[in-house]
C-alpha positions as CSV (number, residue, x, y, z in Angstrom):
1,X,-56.0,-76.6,54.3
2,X,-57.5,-79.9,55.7
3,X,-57.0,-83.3,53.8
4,X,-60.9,-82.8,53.1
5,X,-60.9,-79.6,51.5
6,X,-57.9,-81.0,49.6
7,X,-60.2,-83.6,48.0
8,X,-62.9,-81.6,47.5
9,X,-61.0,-78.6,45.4
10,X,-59.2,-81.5,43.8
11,X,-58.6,-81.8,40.0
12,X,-60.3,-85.8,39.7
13,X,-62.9,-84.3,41.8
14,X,-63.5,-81.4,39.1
15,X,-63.2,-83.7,36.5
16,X,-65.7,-86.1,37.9
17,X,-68.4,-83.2,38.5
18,X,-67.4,-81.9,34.9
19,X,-68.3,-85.2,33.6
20,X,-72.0,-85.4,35.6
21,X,-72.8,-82.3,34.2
22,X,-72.1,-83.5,30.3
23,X,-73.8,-86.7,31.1
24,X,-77.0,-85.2,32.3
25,X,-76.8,-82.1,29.6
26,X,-76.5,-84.7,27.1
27,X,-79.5,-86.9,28.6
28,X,-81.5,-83.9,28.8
29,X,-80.8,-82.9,25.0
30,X,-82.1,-85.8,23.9
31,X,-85.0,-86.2,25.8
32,X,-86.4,-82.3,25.2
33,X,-85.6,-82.6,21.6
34,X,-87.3,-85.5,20.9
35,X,-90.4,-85.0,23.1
36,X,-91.1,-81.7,23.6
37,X,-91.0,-78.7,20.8
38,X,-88.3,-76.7,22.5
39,X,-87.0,-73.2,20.2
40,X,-84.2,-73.6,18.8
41,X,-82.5,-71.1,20.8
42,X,-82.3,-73.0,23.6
43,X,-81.1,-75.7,21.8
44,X,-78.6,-74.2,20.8
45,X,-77.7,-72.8,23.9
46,X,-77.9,-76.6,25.6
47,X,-75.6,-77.7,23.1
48,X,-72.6,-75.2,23.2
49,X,-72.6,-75.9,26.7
50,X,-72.4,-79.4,26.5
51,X,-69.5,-79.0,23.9
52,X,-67.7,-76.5,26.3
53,X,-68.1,-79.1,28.7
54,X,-66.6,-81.9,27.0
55,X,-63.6,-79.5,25.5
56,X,-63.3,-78.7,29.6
57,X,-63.3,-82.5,30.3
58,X,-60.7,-83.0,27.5
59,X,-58.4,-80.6,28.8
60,X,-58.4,-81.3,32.4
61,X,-57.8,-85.2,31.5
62,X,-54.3,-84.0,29.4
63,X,-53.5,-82.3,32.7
64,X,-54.3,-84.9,34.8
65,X,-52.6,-87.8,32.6
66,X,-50.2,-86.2,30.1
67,X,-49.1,-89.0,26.9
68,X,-45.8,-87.4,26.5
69,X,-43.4,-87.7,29.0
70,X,-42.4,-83.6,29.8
């Protein structure tokens, strides 16, 4: 394995991408639910995602930078 697939399989890396994704779910949550009448379905759908996201980001950051020493 190359030093460039090593950064681009990399935990920050993952973290960073994870952390897009929530940014733009959440944009787009806020913008279709105030604009346009979405079902609620959907909604719900948009939001369980973007709280799996954030519990995703949340664990990855304890990996990544544990507060206790081990």
């Amino acid at each position: 394995m190359n030093i460039l697939e090593t950064n681009l399989n990399s935990p920050q890396r993952r973290l960073i991408e994870l952390r897009m994704e929530h940014a733009d779910l959440d944009a787009l949550i806020d913008r279709v639910g105030s604009v346009v009448p979405l079902d609620e379905l959907s909604l719900r759908r948009m939001k369980k995602r973007r709280l799996e996201l954030r519990d995703h980001i949340e664990r990855l950051e304890r990996t990544l930078d544990p507060k206790e020493p081990a």
